[in-house]
N, C-alpha and C positions, 0 to 999 in steps of 0.2 A: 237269298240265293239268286244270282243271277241267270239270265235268259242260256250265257254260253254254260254254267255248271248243269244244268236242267238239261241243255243240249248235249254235252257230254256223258250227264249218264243216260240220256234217250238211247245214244248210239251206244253205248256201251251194253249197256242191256238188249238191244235192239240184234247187234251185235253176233252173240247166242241164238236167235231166230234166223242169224242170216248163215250162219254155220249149217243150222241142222236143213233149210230152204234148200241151199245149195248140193249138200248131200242127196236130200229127197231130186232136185234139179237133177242128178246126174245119171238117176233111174230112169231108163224108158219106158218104162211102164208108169209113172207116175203123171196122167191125165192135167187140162187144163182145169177141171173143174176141180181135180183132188189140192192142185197148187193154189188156184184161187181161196180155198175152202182154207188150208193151211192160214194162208196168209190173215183172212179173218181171226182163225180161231189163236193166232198167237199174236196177233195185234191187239184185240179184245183182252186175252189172257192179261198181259203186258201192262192194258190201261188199269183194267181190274183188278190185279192185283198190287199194282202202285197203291191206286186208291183208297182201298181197303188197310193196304198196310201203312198209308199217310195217317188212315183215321184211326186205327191200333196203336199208333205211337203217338198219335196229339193224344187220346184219351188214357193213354199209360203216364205219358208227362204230365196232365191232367192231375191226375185222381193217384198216382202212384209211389210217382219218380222221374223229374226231369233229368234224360238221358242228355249227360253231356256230349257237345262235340268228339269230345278225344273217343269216349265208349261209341258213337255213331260212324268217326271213323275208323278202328279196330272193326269195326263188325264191316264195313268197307273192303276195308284190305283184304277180309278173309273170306267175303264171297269173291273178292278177283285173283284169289291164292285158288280158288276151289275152281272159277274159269279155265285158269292155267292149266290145273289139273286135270280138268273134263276135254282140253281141248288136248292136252299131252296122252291121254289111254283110247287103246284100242277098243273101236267100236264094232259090234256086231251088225251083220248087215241083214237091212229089212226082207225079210220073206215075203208077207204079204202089205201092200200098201192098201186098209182099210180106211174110213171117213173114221174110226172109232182109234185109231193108232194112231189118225194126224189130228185128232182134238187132243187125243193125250199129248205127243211131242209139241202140242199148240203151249198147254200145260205145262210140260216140264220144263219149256227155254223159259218159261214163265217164274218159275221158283223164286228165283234171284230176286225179282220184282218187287215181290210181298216184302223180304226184309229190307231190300234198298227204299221200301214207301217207307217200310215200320221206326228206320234208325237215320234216313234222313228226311224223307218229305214230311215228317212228323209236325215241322215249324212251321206247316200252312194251319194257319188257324179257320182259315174264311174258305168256306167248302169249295166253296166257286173255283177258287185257285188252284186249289188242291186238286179239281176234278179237272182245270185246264192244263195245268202240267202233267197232269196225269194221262190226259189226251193228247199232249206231246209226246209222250214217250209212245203211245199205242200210234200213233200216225208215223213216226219214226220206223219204227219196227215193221209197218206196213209196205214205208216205202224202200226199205234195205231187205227184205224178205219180197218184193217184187223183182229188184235189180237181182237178187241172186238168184232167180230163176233165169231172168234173161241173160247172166253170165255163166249160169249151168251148161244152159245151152249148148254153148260155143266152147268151154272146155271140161267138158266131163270127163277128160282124162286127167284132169291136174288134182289129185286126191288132197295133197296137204294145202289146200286154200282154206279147205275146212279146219283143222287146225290152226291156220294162223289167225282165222276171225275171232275163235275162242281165246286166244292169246291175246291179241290187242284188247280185247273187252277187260279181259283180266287186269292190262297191263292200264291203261283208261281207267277203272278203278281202286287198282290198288294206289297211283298218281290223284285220285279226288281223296280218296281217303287219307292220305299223308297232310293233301291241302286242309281237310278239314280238320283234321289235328293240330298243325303249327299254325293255321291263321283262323 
């Protein structure tokens, strides 16, 4: 896997954090410390659960069943069908902005992660690698979940950005997972 497929799904996954960033951005009440705090806990999310779910699928391939390509990218497609879809449905809006509501939202941009580690970063056998791409994607996510604050800022009236960052994520990996099926 190359440096740009590893960079495409950073931002792709990354992506999702910069939707919901931007969203939280557009609340005034939403504090520097509560944004910074975000930005950790779904950058971290992000790296940790690549990680984990790299080392669930080398040890599945392992000991199991070497999941091919084509099955690695169908399970692709259909977290960025599921993007598409979270980025297309109306979202209810936050009541209160707690430290315990933005580790969860850290959390759940996070989901995606765990099966994009489990179904493709599986082919990192040498942990080292495994943990630095892994750390790619959590620095990614750090630094598109910072700009999206800083572009919250400036237009907090423009509601469907959030929705279009969930679409191109979707649309970014349902385009890797084709790639990984035909080549």
């Amino acid at each position: 896997m190359s440096i740009i497929d590893i960079g495409a799904i950073a931002i792709a996954l990354g992506l999702d954090a910069f939707g919901v960033a931007l969203s939280l951005g557009f609340d005034k009440r939403m504090k520097r410390n509560r944004k910074i705090l975000f930005i950790i806990f779904a950058s971290f999310f992000q790296f940790l659960f690549v990680f984990l779910g790299g080392i669930g699928g080398e040890l599945f391939n392992r000991y199991i069943y070497t999941l091919p390509n084509i099955v690695g990218g169908i399970i692709i497609i259909f977290v960025g069908i599921l993007m598409i879809k979270e980025g297309l449905a109306e979202e209810d809006k936050i009541e209160k902005i707690h430290w315990v509501l933005i580790a969860v939202l850290g959390i759940s941009v996070s989901i995606d992660a765990l099966v994009i580690g489990f179904s493709t970063f599986n082919i990192f056998y040498d942990k080292f690698i495994l943990f630095k791409n892994s750390a790619i994607v959590g620095i990614v996510t750090s630094i598109l979940t910072f700009f999206a604050f800083i572009i919250s800022k400036y237009i907090r009236k423009i509601n469907f950005i959030r929705k279009y960052a969930d679409l191109l994520g979707g649309i970014i990996l349902i385009l890797f997972g084709i790639k990984m099926i035909l080549f």
